[in-house]
C-alpha positions as CSV (number, residue, x, y, z in Angstrom):
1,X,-0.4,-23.4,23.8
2,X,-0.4,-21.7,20.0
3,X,2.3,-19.0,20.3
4,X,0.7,-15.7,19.0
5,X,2.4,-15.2,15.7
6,X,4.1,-11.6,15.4
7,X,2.9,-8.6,13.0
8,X,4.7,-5.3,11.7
9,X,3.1,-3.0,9.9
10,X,5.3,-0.5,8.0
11,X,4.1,2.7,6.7
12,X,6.3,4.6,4.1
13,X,6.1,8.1,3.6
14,X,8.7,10.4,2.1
15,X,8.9,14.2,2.3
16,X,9.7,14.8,-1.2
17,X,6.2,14.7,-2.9
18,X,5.9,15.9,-6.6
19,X,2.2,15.3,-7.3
20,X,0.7,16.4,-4.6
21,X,3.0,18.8,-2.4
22,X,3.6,17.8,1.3
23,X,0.5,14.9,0.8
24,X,1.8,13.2,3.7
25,X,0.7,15.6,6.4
26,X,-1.8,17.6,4.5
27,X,-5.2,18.0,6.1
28,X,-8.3,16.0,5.5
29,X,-11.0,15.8,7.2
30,X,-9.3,17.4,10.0
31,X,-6.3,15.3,10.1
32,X,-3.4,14.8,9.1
33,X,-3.6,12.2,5.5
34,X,-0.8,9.7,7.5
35,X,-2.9,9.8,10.6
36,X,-5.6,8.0,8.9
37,X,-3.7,4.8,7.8
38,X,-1.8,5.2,11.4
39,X,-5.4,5.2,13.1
40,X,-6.9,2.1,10.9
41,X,-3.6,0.3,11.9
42,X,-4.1,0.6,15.4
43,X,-8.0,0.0,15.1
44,X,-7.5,-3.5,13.5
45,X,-5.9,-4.6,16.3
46,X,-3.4,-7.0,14.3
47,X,-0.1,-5.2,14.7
48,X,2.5,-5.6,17.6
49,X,4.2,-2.4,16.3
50,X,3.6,0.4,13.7
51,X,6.5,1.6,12.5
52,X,7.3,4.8,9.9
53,X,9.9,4.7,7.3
54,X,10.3,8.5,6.2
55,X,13.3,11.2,5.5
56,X,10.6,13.9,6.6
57,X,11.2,14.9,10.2
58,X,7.8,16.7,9.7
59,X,6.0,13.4,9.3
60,X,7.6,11.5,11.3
61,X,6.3,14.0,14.0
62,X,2.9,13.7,13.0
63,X,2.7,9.9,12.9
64,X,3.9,9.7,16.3
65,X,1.4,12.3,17.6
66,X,-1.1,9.6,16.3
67,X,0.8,6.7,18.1
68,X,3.2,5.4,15.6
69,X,7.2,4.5,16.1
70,X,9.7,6.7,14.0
71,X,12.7,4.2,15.0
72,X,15.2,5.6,12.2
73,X,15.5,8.2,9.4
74,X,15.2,6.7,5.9
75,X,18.7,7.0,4.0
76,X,18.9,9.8,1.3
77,X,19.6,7.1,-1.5
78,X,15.8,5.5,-0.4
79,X,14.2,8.9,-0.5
80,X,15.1,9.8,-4.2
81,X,12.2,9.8,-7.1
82,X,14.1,6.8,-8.2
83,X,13.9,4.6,-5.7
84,X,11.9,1.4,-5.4
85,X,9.1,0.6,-3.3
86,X,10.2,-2.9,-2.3
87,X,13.7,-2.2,-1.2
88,X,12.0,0.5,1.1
89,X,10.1,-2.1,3.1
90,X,12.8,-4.5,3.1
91,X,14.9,-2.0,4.6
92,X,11.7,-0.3,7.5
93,X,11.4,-4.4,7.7
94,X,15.1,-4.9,8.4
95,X,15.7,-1.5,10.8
96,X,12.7,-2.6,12.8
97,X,13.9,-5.7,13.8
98,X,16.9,-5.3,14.7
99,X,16.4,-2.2,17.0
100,X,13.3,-3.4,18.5
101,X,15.0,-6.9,19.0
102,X,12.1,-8.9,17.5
103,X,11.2,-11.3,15.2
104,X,8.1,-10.9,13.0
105,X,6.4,-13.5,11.4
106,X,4.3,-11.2,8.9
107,X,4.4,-7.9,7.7
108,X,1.9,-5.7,6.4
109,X,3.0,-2.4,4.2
110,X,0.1,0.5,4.7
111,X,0.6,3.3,1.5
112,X,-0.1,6.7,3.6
113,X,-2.1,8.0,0.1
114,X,-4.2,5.3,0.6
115,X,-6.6,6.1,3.5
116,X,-10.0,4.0,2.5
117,X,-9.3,1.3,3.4
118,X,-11.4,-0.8,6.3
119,X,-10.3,-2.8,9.1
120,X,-12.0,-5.7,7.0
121,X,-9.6,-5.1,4.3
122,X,-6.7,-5.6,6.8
123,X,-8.6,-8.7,8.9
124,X,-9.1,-10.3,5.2
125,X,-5.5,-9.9,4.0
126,X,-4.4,-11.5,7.5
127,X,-6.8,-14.6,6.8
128,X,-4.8,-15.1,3.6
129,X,-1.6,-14.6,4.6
130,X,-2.3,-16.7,7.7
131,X,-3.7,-20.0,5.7
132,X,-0.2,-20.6,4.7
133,X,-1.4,-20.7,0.8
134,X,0.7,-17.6,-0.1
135,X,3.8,-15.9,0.3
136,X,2.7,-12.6,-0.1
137,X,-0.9,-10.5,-0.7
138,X,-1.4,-7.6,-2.6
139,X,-4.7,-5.6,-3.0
140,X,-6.4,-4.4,-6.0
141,X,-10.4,-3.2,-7.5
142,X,-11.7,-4.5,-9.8
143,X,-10.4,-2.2,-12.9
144,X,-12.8,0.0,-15.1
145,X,-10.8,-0.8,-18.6
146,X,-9.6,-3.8,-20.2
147,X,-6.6,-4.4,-21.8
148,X,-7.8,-7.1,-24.0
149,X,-10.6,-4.4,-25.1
150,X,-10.6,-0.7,-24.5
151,X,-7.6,0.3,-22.7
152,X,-5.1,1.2,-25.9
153,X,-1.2,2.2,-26.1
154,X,0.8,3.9,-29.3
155,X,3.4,2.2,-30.4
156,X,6.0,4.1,-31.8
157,X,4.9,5.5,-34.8
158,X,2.3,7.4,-32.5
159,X,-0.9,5.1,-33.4
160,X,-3.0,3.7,-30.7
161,X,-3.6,-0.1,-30.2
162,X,-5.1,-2.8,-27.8
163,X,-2.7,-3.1,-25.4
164,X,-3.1,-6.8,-25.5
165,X,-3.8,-8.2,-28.8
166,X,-7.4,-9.9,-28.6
167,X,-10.3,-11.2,-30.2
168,X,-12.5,-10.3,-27.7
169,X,-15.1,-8.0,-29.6
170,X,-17.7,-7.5,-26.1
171,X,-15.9,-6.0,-22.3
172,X,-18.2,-8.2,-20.7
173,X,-16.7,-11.3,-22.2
174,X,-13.0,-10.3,-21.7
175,X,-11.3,-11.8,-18.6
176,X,-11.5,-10.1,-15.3
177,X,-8.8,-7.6,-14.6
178,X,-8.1,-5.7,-11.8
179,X,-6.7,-2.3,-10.7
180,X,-3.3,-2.4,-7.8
181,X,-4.8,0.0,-5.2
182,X,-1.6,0.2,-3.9
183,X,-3.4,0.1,-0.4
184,X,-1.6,-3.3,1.6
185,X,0.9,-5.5,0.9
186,X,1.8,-8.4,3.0
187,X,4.8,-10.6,3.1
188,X,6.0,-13.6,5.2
189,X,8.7,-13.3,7.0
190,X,10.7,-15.2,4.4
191,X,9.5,-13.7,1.2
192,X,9.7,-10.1,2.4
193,X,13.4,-10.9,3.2
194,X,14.6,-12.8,0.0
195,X,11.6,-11.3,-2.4
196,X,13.3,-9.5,-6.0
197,X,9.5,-8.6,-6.9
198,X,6.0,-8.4,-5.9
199,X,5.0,-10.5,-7.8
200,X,5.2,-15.1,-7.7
201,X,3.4,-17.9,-8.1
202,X,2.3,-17.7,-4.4
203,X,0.9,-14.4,-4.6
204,X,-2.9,-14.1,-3.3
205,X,-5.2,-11.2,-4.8
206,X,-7.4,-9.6,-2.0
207,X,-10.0,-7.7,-4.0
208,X,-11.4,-4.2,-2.5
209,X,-14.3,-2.5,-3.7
210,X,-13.5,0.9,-6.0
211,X,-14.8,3.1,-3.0
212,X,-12.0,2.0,-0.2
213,X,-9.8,1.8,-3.2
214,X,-8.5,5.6,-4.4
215,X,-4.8,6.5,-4.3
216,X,-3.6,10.0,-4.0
217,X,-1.5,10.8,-6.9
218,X,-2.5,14.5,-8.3
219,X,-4.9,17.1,-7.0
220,X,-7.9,15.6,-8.3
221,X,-7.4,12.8,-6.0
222,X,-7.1,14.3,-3.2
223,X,-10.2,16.2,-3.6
224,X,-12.1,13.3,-4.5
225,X,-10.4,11.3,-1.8
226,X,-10.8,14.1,1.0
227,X,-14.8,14.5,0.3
228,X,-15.4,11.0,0.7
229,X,-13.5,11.4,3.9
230,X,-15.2,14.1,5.1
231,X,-18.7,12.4,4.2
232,X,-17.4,9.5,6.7
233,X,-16.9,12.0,9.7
């Protein structure tokens, strides 16, 4: 008999907001926005626990009004503006284990702001991860601008360049680039504990469509995100 291999999901959500004030546990369409990812979590089926990494005692009681663990209070010096995203998870990875007694062989890391996503999305990251070809998946759209061809910089004298010098002179012959969603991230067991970056030579792309793809950031975002949202009710 194959023993079933073990899943955490993590989702990370702090109180302190700047963009989009108290985003976390704002309403759209008529919930909560962390009750969303929380929902699609449990809906996929793939996770033995869902567990929330926050400093907010406000979202952590909303998340578990939707069925989510708050198993500890994210430390002050992993709440700041400042801090990283990957120590975060390592650390909601970390916590998890060691109160819950439990080994996981996979994690996945849901963003909060990023409700569109499918149970697809999450079935087709765990394919990847599970074939054994990666150490970790991140998601990403396919992106609207090209660096080698209209997406520009300034350098410091103020005037705007390519901000990858290129001969391409057409965006249809440039090379396919894509647009971090910031939507799921996965990791091996391994990799999520001994991981410095994202990013290796055993990273997999899962590519999502633009429309399961928008991350709150500003207002704008959340309005477009909330009447897509509300046109899925």
């Amino acid at each position: 008999m194959v023993n079933k291999k073990r899943v955490l999901c993590t989702i990370c959500a702090r109180g302190g907001s700047k963009g989009v004030k108290n985003k976390n546990i704002r309403d759209i369409a008529g919930k909560p926005l962390i009750a969303h990812t929380v929902e699609i979590a449990k809906a996929s089926g793939l996770f033995d626990d869902i567990v929330i990494s926050t400093d907010s005692d406000a979202i952590a009681s909303a998340a578990e009004n939707y069925g989510a663990k708050v198993l500890f209070k994210r430390p002050s010096e992993l709440a700041s503006d400042q801090a990283s995203k990957l120590p975060v998870i390592q650390h909601a990875f970390i916590q998890s284990e060691t109160i819950l007694d439990k080994h996981y062989d996979y994690l996945f890391d849901l963003d909060a702001t990023s409700p569109l996503r499918s149970v697809e999305d999450l079935k087709g990251c765990f394919e990847m991860i599970s074939s054994g070809n990666y150490d970790n998946i991140i998601t990403a759209s396919p992106a609207r601008r090209s660096p080698y061809f209209n997406l520009v910089e300034q350098d410091e004298t103020g005037t705007p360049r390519l901000s990858k010098n290129s001969s391409v002179s057409r965006r249809q012959a440039s090379p396919k680039c894509f647009d971090m969603n910031a939507s799921i991230y996965v990791w091996t067991r391994e990799s999520i504990l001994s991981c410095q970056s994202i990013f290796s030579d055993r990273t997999g792309l899962f590519v999502m469509p633009e429309e399961r793809s928008l991350d709150i950031d500003t207002e704008f975002d959340f309005s477009i995100v909330s009447a897509l949202m509300e046109g899925r009710v």
